[in-house]
C-alpha positions as CSV (number, residue, x, y, z in Angstrom):
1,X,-29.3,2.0,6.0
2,X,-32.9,0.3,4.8
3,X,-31.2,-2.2,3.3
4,X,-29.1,-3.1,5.6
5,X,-31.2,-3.4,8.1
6,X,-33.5,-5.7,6.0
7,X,-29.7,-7.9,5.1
8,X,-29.4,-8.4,9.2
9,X,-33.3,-9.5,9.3
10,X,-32.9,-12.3,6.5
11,X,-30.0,-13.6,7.4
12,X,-30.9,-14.0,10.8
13,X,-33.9,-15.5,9.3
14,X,-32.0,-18.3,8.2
15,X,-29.8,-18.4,11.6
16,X,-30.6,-20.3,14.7
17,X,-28.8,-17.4,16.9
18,X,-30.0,-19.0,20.3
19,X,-27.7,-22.0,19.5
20,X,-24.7,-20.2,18.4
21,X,-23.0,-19.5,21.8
22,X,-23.5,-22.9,22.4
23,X,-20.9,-25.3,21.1
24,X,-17.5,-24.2,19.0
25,X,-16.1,-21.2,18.4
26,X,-19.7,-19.5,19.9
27,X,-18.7,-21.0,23.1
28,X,-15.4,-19.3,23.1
29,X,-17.0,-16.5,22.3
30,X,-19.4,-16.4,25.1
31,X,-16.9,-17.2,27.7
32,X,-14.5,-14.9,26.3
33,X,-17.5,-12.2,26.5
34,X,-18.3,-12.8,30.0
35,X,-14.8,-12.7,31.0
36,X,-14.4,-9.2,29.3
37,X,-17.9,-8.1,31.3
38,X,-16.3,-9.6,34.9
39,X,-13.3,-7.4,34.3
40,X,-14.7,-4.2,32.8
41,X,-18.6,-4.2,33.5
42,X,-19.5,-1.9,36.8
43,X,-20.9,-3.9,39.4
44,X,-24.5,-4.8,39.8
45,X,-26.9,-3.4,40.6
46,X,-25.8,-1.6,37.6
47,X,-28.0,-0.7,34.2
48,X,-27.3,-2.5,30.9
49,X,-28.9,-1.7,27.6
50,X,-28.0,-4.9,25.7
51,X,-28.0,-3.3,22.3
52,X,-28.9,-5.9,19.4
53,X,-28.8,-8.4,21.9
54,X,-30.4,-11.4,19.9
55,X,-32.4,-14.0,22.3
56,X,-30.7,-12.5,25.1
57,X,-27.8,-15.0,25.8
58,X,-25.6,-12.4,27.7
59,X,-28.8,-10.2,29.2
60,X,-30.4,-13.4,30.7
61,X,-26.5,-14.2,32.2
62,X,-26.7,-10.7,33.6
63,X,-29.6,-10.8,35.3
64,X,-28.9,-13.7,36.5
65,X,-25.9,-11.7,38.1
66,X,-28.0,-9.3,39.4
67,X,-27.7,-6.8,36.9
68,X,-30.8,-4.5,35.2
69,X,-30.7,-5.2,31.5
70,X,-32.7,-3.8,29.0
71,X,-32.7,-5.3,25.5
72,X,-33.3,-4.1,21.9
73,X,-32.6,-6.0,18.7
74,X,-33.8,-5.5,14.9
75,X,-35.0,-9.5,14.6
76,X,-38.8,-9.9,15.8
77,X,-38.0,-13.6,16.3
78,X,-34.6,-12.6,18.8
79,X,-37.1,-10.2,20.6
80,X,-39.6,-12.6,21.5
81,X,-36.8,-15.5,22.7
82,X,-35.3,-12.6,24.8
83,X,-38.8,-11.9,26.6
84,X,-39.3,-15.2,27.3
85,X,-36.1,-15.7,28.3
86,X,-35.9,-12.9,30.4
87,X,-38.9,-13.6,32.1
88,X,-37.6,-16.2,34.2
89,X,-34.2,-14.9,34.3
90,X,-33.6,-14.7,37.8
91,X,-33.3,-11.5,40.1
92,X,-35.7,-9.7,39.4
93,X,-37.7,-12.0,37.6
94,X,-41.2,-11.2,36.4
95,X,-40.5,-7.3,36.1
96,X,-41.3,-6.6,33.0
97,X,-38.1,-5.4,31.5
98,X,-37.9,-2.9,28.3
99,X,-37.0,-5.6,25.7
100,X,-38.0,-3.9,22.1
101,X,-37.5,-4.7,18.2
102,X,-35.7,-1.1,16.9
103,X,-35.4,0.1,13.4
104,X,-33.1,3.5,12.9
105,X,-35.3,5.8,10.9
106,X,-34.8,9.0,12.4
107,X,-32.7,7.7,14.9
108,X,-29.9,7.4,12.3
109,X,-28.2,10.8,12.8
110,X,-28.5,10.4,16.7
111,X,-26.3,6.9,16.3
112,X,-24.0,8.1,13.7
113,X,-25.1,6.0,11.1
114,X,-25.1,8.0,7.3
């Protein structure tokens, strides 16, 4: 899983993420996303982990909502957007929020992953 982990890094080394759910298909995808979270999410004040999360383009809209959301991604660079973003989020703002790179190492068997 070593390398796979270190595949996700590069190529989202060569990605501007925090522009993808911008314009296109990544706008489609976003409001088709938020649309999916109206309908199915429980309502706030409810706890999200955003897992692999990127710059936090759906935890900042949640907060925003008035939701609790966490954040963990694999991509130092997505981690550090998502802080900042999530900093002035909205409700809430200024708590400092759990918002962490992860690797699986031991965590592998816990998640599934062989």
């Amino acid at each position: 899983m070593g390398q796979e982990l270190d595949d996700i890094r590069a190529h989202y080394g060569d990605v501007r993420e925090e522009d993808r759910l911008v314009a296109g298909v990544g706008a489609l995808e976003r409001v088709r996303t938020q649309d999916v979270i109206r309908r199915y999410a429980a309502t706030p004040p409810a706890r999200v982990l955003d897992v692999g999360g990127g710059p936090g383009a759906y935890a900042t809209w949640l907060v925003q909502r008035g939701y609790d959301v966490d954040l963990v991604d694999p991509v130092s660079r997505h981690v550090e957007q998502a802080r900042t973003a999530l900093a002035t989020a909205g409700p809430g703002q200024g708590r400092e929020r759990d918002v962490v790179e992860f690797t699986l190492g031991d965590h592998q068997q816990t998640l599934g992953v062989e």
